[in-house]
C-alpha positions, -999 to +999 in steps of 0.1 A: +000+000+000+026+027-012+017+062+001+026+096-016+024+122+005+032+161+001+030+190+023-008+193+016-025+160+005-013+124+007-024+094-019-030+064-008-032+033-031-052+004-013-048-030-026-063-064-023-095-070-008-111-042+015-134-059+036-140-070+072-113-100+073-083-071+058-103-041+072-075-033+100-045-035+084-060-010+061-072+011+087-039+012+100-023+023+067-051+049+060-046+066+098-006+067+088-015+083+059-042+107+072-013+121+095-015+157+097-016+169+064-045+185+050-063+163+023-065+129+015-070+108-015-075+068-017-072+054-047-092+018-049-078+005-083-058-021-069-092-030-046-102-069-057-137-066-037-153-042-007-177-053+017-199-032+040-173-031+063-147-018+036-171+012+026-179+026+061-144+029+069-141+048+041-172+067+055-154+068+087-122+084+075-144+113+050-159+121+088-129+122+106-115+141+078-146+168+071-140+177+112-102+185+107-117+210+074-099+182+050-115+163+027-115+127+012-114+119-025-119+081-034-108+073-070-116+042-086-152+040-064-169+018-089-170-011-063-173+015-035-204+032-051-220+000-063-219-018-024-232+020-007-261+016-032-268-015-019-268-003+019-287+027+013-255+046+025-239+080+003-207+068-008-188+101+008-155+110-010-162+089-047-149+106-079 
């Protein structure tokens, strides 16, 4: 999970499957890349599959985010967009 990071905004590619058996070690990465910079963008092309529990932590970190005045920008959402549907839940952050 390779993170770019600048003095305003980090990139986080996520890879493999982001769901509630993987879900902590990519919380971990995500929190390491939140840091203290300003904005955040994860990238989910190298995402196989997301499960509920993959998209509210995405949900999560857009929160946690939108209280520090940063903001979340998930590119690649198909899967991310497609499973929110499903739960009746805005898929916050999807490009």
């Amino acid at each position: 999970m390779p993170a770019r990071t600048g003095t305003e905004a980090s990139t986080l590619v996520l890879e493999g499957p982001l769901t509630f058996q993987t879900i902590h070690a990519h919380r971990d990465a995500i929190m390491k890349s939140m840091g203290s910079s300003g904005d955040l963008t994860i990238d989910l092309s190298g995402v196989e599959s997301i499960d509920l529990a993959g998209a509210q932590l995405l949900v999560a970190v857009h929160r946690s985010l939108a209280a520090r005045n940063a903001s979340l920008r998930v590119t690649h959402a198909e899967r991310y967009r497609r499973i929110c549907g499903f739960a009746g839940i805005q898929p916050l952050g999807a490009t």
